[in-house]
N, CA, C and O atoms as a Maestro MAE file, in Angstrom:
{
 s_m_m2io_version
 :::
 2.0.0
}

f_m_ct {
 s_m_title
 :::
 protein
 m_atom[308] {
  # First column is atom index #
  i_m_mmod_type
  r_m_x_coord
  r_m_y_coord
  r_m_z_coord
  i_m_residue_number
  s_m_chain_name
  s_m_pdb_residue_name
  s_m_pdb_atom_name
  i_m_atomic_number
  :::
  1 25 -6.101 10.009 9.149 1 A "UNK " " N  " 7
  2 3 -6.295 9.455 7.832 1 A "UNK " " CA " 6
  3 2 -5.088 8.600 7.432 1 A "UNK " " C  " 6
  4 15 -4.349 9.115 6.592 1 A "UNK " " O  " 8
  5 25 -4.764 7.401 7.880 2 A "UNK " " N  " 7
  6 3 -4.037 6.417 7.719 2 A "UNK " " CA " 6
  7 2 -4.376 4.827 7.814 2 A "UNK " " C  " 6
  8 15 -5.206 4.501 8.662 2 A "UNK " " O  " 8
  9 25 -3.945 4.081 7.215 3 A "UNK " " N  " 7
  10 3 -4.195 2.911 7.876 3 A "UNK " " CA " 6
  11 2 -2.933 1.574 7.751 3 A "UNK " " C  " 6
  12 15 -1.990 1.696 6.970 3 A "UNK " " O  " 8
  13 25 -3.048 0.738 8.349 4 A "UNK " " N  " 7
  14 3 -1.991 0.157 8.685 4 A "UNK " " CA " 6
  15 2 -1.640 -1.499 7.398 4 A "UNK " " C  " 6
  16 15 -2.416 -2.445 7.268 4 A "UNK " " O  " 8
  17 25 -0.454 -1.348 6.760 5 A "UNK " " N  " 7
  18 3 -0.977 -2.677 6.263 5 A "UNK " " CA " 6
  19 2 0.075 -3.474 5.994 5 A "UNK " " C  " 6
  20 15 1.047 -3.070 5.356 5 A "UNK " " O  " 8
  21 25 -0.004 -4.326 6.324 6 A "UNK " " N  " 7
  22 3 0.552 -6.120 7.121 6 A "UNK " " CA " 6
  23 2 1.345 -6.491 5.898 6 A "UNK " " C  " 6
  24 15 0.630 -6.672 4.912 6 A "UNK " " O  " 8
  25 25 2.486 -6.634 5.725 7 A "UNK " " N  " 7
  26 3 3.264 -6.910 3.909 7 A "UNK " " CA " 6
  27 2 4.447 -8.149 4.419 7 A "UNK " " C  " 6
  28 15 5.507 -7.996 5.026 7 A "UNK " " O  " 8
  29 25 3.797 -9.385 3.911 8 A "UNK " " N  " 7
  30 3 5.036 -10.207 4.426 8 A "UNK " " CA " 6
  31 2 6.176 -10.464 3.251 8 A "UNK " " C  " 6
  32 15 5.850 -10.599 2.072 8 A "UNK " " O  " 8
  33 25 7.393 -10.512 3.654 9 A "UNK " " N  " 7
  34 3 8.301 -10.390 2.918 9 A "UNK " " CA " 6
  35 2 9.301 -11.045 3.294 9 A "UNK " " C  " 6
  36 15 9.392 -11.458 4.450 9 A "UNK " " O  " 8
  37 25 10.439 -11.300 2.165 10 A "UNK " " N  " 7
  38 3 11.858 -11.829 2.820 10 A "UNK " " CA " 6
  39 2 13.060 -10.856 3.252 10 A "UNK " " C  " 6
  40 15 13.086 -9.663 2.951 10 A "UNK " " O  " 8
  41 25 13.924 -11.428 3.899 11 A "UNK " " N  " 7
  42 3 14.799 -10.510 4.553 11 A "UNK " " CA " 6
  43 2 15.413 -9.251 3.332 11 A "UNK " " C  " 6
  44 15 15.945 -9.902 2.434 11 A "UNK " " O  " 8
  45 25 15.495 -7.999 3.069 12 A "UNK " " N  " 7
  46 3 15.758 -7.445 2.338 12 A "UNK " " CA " 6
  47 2 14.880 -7.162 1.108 12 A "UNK " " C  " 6
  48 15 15.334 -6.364 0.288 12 A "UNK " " O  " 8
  49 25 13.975 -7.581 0.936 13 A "UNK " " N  " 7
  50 3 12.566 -6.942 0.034 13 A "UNK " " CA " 6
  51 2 12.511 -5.878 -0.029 13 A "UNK " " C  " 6
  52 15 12.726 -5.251 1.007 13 A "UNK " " O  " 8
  53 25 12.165 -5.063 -1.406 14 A "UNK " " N  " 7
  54 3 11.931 -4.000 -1.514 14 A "UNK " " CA " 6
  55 2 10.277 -3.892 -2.208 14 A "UNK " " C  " 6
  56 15 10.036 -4.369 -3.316 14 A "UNK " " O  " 8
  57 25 9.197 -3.180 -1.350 15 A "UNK " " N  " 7
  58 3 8.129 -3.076 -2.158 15 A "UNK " " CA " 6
  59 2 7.984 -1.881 -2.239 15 A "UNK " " C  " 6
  60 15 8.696 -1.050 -1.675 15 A "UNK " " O  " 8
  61 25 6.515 -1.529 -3.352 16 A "UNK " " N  " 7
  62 3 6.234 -0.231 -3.910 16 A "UNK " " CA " 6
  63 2 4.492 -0.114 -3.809 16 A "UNK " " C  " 6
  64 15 3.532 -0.543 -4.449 16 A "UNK " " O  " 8
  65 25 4.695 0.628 -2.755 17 A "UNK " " N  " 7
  66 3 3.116 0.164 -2.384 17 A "UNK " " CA " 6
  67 2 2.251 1.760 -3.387 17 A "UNK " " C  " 6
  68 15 2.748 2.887 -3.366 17 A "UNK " " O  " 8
  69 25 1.017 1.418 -4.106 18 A "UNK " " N  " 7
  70 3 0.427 2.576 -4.551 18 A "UNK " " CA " 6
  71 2 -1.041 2.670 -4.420 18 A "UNK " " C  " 6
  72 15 -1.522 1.600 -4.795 18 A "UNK " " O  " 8
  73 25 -1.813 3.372 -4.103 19 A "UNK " " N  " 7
  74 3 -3.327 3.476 -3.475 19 A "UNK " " CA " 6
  75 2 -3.922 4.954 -4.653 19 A "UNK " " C  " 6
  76 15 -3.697 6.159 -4.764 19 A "UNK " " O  " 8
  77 25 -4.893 3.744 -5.430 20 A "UNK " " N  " 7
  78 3 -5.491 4.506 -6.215 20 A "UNK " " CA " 6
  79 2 -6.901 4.713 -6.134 20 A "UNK " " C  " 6
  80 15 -7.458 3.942 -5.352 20 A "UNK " " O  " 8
  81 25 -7.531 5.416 -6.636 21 A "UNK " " N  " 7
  82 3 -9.124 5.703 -6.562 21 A "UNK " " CA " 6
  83 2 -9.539 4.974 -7.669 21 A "UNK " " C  " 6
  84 15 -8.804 4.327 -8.415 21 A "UNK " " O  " 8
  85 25 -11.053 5.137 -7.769 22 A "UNK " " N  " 7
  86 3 -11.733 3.634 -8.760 22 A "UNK " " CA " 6
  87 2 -11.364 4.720 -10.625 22 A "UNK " " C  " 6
  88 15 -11.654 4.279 -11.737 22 A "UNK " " O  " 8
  89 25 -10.964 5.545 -10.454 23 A "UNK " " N  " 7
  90 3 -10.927 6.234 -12.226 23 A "UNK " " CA " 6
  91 2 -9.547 5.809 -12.039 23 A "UNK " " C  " 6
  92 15 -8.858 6.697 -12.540 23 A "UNK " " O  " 8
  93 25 -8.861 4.967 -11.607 24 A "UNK " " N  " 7
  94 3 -7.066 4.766 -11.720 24 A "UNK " " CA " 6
  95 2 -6.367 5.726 -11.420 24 A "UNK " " C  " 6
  96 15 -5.237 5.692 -11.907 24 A "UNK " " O  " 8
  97 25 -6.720 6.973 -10.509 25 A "UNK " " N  " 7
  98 3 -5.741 8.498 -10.411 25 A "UNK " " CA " 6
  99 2 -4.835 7.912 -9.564 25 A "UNK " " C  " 6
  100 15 -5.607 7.324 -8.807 25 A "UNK " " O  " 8
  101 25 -3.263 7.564 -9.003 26 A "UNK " " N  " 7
  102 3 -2.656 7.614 -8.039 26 A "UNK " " CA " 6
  103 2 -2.792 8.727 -6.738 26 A "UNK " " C  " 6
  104 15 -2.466 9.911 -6.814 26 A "UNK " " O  " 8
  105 25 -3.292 8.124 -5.665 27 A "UNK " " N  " 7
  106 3 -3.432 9.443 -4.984 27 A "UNK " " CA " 6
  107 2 -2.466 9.367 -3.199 27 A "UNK " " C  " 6
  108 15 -2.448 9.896 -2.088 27 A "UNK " " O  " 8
  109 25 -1.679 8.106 -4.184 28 A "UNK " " N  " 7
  110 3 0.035 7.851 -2.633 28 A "UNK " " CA " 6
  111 2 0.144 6.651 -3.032 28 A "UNK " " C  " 6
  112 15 -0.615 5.681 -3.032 28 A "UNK " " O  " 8
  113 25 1.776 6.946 -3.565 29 A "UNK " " N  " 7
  114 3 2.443 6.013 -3.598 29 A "UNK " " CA " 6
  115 2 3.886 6.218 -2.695 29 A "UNK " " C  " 6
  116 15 4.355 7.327 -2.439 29 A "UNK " " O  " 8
  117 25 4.465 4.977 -2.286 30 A "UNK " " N  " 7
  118 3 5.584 5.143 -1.410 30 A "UNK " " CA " 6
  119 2 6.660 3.878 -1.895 30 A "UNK " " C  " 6
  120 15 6.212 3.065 -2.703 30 A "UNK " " O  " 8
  121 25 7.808 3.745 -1.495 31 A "UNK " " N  " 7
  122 3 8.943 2.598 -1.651 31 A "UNK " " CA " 6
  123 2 9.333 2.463 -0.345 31 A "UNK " " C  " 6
  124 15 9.752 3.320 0.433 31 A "UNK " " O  " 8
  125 25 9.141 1.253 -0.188 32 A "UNK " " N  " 7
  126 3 9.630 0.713 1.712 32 A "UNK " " CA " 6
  127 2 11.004 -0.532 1.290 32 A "UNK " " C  " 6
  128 15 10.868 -1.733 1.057 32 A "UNK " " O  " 8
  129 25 12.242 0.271 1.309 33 A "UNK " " N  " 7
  130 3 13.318 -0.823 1.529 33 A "UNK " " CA " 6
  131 2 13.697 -1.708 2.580 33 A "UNK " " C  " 6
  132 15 13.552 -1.490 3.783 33 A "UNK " " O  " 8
  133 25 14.340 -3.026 1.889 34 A "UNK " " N  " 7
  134 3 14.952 -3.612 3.125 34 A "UNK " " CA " 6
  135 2 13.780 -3.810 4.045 34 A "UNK " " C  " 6
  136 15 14.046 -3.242 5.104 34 A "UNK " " O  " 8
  137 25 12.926 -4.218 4.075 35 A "UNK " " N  " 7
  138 3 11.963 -5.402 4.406 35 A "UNK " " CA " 6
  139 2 12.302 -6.533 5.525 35 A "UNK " " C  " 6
  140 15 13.168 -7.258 5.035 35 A "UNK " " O  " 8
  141 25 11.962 -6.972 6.835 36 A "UNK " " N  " 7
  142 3 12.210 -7.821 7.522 36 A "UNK " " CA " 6
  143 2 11.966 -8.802 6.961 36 A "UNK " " C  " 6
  144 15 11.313 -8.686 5.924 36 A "UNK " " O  " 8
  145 25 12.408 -10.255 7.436 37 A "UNK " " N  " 7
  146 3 12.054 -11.696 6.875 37 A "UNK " " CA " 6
  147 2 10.380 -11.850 7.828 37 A "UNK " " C  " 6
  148 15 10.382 -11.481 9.002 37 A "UNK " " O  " 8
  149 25 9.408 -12.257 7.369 38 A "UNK " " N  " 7
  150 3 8.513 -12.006 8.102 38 A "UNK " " CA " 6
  151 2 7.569 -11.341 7.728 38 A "UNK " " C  " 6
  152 15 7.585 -11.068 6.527 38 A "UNK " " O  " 8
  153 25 6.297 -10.775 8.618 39 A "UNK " " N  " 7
  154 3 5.466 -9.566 8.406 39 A "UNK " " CA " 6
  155 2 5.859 -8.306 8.950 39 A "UNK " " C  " 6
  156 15 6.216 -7.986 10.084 39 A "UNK " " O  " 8
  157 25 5.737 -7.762 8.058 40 A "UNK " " N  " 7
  158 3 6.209 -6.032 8.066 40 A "UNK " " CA " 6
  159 2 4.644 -5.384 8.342 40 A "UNK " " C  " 6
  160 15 3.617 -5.857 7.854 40 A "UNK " " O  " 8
  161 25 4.698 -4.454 9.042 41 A "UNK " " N  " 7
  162 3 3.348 -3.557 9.190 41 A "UNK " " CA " 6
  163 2 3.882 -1.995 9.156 41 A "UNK " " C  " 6
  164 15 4.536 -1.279 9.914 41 A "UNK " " O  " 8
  165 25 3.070 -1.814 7.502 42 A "UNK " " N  " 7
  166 3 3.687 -0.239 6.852 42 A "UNK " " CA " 6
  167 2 2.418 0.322 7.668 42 A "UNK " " C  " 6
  168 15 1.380 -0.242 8.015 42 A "UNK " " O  " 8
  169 25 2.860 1.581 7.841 43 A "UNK " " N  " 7
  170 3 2.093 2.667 8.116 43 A "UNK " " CA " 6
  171 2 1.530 3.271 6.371 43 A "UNK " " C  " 6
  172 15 2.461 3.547 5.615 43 A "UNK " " O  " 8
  173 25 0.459 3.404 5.953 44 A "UNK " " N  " 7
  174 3 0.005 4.340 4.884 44 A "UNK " " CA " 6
  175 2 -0.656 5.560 5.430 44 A "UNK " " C  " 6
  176 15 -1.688 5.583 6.101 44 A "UNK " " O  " 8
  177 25 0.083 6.579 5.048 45 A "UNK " " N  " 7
  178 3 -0.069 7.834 5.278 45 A "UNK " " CA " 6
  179 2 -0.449 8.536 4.215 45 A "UNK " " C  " 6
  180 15 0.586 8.861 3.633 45 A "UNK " " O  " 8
  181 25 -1.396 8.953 3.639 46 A "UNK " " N  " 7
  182 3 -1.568 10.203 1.991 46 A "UNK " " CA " 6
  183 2 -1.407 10.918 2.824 46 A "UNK " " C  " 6
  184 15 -1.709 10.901 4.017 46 A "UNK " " O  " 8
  185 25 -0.453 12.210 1.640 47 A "UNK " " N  " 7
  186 3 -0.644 13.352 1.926 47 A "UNK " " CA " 6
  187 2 -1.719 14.417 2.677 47 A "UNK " " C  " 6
  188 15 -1.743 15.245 3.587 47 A "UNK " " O  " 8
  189 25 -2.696 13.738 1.531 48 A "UNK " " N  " 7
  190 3 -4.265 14.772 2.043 48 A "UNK " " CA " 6
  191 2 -5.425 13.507 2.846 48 A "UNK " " C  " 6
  192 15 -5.295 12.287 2.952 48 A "UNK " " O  " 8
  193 25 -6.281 14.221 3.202 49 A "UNK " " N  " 7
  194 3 -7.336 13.548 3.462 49 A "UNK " " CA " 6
  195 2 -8.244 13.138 2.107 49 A "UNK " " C  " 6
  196 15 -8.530 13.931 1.211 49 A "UNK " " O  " 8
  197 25 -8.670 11.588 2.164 50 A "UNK " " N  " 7
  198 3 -8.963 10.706 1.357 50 A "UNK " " CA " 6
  199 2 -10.792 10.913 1.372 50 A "UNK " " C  " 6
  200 15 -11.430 10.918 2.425 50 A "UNK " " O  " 8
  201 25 -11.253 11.030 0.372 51 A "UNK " " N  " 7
  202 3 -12.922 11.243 0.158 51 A "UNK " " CA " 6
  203 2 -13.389 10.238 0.263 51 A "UNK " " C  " 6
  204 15 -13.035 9.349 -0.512 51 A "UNK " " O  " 8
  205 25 -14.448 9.962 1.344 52 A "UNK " " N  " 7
  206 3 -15.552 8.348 1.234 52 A "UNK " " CA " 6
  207 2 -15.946 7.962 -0.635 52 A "UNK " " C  " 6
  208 15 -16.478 8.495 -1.608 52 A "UNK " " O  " 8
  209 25 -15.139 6.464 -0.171 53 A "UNK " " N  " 7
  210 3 -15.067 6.188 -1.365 53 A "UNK " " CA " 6
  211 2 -14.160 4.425 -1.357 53 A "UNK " " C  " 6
  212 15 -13.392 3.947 -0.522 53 A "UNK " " O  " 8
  213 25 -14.611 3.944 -2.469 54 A "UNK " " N  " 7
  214 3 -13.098 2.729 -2.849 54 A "UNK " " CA " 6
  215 2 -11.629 3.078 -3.822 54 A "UNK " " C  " 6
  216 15 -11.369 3.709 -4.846 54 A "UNK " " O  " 8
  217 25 -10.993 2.365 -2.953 55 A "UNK " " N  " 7
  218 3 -10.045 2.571 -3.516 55 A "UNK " " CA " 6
  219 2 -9.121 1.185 -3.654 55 A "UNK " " C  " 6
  220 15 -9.602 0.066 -3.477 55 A "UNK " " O  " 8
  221 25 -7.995 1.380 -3.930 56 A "UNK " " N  " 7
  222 3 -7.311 -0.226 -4.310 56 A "UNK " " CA " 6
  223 2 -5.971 0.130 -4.001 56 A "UNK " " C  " 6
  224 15 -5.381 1.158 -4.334 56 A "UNK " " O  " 8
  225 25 -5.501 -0.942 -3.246 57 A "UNK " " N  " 7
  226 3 -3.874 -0.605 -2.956 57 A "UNK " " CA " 6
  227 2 -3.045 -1.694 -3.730 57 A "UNK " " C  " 6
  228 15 -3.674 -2.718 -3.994 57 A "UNK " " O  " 8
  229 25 -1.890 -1.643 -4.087 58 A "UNK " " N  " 7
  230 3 -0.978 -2.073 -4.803 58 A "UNK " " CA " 6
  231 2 0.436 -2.263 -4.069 58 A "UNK " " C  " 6
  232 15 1.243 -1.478 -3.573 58 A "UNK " " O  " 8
  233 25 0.375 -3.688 -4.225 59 A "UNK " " N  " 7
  234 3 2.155 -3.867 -3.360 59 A "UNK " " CA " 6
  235 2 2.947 -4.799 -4.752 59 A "UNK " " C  " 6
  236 15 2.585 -5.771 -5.414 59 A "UNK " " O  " 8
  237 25 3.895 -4.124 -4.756 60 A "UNK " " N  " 7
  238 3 4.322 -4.646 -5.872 60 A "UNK " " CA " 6
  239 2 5.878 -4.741 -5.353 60 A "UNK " " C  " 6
  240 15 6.783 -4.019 -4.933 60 A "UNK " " O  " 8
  241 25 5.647 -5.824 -5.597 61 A "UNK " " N  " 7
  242 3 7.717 -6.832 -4.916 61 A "UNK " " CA " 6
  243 2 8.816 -6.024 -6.311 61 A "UNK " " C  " 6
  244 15 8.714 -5.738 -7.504 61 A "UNK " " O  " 8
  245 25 9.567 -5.957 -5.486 62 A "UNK " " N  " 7
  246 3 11.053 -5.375 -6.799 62 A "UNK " " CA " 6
  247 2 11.106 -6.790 -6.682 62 A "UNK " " C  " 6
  248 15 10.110 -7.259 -7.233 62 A "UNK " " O  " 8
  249 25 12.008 -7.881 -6.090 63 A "UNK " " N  " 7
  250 3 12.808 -8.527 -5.910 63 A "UNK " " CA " 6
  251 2 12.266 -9.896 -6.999 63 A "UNK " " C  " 6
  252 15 12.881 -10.542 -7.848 63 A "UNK " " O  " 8
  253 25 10.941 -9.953 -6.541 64 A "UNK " " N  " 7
  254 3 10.412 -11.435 -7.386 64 A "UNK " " CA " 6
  255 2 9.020 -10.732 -8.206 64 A "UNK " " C  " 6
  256 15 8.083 -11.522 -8.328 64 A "UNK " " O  " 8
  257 25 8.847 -9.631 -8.653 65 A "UNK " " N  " 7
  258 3 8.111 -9.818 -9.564 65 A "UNK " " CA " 6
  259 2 6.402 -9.534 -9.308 65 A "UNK " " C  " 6
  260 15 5.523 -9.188 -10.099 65 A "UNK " " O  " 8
  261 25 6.374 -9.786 -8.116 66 A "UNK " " N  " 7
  262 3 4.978 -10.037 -7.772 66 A "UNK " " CA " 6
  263 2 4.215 -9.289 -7.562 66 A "UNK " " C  " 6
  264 15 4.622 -8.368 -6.854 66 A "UNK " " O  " 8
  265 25 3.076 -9.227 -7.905 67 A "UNK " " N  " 7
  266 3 1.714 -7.571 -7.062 67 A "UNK " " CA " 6
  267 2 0.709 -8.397 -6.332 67 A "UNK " " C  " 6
  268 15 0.519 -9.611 -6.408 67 A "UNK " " O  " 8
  269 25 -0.005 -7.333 -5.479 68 A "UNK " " N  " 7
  270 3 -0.859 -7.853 -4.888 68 A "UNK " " CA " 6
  271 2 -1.770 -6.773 -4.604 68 A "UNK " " C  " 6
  272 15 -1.355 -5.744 -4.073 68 A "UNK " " O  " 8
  273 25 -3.460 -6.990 -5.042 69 A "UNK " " N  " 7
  274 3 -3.774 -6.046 -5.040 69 A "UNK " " CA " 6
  275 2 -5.080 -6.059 -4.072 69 A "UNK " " C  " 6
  276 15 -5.918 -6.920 -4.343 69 A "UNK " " O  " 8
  277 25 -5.376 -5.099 -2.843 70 A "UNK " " N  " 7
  278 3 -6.799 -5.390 -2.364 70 A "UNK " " CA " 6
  279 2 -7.475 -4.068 -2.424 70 A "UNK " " C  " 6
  280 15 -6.743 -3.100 -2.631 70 A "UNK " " O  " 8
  281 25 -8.827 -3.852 -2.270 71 A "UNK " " N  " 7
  282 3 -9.695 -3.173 -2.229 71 A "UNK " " CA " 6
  283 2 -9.703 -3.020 -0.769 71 A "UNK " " C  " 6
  284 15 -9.630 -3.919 0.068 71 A "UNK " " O  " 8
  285 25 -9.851 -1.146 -0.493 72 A "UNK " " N  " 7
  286 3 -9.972 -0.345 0.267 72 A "UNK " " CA " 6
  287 2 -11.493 0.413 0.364 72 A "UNK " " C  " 6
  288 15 -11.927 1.027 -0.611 72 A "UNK " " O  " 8
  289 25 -12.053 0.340 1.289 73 A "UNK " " N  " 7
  290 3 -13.432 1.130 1.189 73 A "UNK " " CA " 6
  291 2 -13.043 2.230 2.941 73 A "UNK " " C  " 6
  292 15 -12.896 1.879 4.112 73 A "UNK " " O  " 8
  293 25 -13.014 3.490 2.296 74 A "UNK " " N  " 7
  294 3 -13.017 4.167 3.492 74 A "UNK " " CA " 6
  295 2 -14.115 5.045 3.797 74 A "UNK " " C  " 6
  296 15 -14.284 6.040 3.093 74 A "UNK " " O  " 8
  297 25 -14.882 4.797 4.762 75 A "UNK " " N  " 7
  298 3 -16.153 5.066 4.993 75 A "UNK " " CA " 6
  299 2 -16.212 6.868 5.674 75 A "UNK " " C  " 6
  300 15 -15.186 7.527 5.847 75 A "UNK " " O  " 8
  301 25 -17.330 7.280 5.910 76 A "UNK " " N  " 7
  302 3 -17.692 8.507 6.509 76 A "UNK " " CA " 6
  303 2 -16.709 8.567 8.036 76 A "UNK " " C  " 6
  304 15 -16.594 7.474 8.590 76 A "UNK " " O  " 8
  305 25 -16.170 9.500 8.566 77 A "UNK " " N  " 7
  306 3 -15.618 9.668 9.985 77 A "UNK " " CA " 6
  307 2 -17.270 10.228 10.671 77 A "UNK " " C  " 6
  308 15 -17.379 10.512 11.864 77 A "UNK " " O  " 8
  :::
 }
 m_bond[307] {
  # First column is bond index #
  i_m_from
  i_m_to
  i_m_order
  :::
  1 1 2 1
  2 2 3 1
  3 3 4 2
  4 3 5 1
  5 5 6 1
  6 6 7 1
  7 7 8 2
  8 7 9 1
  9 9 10 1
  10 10 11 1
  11 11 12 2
  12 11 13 1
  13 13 14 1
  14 14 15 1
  15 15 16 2
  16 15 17 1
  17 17 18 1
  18 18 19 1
  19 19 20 2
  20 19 21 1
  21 21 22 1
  22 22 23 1
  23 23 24 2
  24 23 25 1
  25 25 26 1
  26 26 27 1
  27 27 28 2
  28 27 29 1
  29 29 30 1
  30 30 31 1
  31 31 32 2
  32 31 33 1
  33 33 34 1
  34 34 35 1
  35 35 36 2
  36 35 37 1
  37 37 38 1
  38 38 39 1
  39 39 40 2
  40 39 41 1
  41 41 42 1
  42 42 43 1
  43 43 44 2
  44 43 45 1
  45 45 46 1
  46 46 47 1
  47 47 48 2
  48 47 49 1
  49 49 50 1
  50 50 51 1
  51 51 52 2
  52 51 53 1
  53 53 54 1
  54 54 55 1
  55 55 56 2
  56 55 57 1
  57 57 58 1
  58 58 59 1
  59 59 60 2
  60 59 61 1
  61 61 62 1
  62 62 63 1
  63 63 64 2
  64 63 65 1
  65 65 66 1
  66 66 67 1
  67 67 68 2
  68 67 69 1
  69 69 70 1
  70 70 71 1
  71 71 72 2
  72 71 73 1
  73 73 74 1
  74 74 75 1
  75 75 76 2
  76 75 77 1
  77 77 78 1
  78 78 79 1
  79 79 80 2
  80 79 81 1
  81 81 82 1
  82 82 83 1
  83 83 84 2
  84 83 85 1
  85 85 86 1
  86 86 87 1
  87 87 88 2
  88 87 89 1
  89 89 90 1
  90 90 91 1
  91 91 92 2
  92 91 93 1
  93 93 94 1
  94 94 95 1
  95 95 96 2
  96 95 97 1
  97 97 98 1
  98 98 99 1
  99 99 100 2
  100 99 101 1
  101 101 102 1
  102 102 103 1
  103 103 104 2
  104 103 105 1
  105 105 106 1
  106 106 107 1
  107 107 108 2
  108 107 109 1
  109 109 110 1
  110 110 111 1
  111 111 112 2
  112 111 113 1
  113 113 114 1
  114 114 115 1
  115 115 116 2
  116 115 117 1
  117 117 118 1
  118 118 119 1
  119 119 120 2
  120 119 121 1
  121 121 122 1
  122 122 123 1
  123 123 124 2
  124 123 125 1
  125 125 126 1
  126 126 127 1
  127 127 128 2
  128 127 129 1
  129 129 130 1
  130 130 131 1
  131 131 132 2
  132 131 133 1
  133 133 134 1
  134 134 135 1
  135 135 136 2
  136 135 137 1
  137 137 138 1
  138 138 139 1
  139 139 140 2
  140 139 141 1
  141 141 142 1
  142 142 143 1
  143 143 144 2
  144 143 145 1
  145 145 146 1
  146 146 147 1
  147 147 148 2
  148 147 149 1
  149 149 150 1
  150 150 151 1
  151 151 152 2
  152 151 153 1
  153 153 154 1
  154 154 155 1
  155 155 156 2
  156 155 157 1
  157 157 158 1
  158 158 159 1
  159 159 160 2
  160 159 161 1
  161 161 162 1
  162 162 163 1
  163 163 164 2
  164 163 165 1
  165 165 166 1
  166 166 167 1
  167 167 168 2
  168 167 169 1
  169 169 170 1
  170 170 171 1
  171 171 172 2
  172 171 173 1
  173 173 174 1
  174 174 175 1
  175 175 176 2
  176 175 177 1
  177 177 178 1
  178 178 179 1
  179 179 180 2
  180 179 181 1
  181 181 182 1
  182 182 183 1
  183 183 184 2
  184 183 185 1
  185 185 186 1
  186 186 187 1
  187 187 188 2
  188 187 189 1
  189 189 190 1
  190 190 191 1
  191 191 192 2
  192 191 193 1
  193 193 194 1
  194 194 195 1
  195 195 196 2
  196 195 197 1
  197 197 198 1
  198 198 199 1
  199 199 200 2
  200 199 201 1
  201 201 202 1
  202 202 203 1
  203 203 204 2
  204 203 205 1
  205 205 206 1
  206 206 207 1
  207 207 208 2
  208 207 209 1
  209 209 210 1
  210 210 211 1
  211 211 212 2
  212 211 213 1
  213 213 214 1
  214 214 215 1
  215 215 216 2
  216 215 217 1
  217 217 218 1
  218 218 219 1
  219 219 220 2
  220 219 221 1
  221 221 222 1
  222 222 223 1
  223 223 224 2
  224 223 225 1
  225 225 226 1
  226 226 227 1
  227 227 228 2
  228 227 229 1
  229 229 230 1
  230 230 231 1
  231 231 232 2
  232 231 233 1
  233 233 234 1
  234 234 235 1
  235 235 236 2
  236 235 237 1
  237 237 238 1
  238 238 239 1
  239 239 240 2
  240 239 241 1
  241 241 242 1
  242 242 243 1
  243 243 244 2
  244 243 245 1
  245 245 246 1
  246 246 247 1
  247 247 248 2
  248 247 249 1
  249 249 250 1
  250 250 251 1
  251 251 252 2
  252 251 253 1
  253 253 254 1
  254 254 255 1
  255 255 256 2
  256 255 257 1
  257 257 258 1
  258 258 259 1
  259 259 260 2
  260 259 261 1
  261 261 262 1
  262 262 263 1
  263 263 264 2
  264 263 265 1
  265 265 266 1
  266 266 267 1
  267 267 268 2
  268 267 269 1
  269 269 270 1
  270 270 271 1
  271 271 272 2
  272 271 273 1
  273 273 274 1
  274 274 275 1
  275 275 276 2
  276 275 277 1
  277 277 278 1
  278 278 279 1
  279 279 280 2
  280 279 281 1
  281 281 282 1
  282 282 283 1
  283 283 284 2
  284 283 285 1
  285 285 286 1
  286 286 287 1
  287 287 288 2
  288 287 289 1
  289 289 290 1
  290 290 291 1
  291 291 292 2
  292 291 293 1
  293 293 294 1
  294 294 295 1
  295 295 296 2
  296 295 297 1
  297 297 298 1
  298 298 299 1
  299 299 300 2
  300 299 301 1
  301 301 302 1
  302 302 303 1
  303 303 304 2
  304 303 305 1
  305 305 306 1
  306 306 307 1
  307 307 308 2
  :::
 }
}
């Protein structure tokens, strides 16, 4: 129960990535410092196992301000 996701950034970026369910509950959030110049590929790990369902992840830049948000659909295993 993980999945992998691609965060391009500048040398020393700090983001705050958070993965919520569709009622807005936070259900994993993490802070990944110091960022390569380039694409970074975070590992997302929750704690628990995640219920078939959508969800929405959140990368949000310290440095400049910025979010970015996509939709997650994790289907039946």
């Amino acid at each position: 129960d993980f999945f992998n996701l691609n965060v391009p950034a500048t040398s020393g970026d700090n983001v705050l990535v958070v993965l919520t369910d569709v009622s807005g509950r936070t259900v994993y959030s993490q802070r990944f410092e110091n960022l390569f110049d380039g694409n970074n590929l975070l590992r997302i790990q929750p704690g628990t196992a995640l219920p078939t369902g959508a969800y929405f992840v959140k990368v949000i830049y310290n440095n400049g301000g910025e979010q970015k948000i996509i939709q997650l659909l994790k289907n039946k295993q």
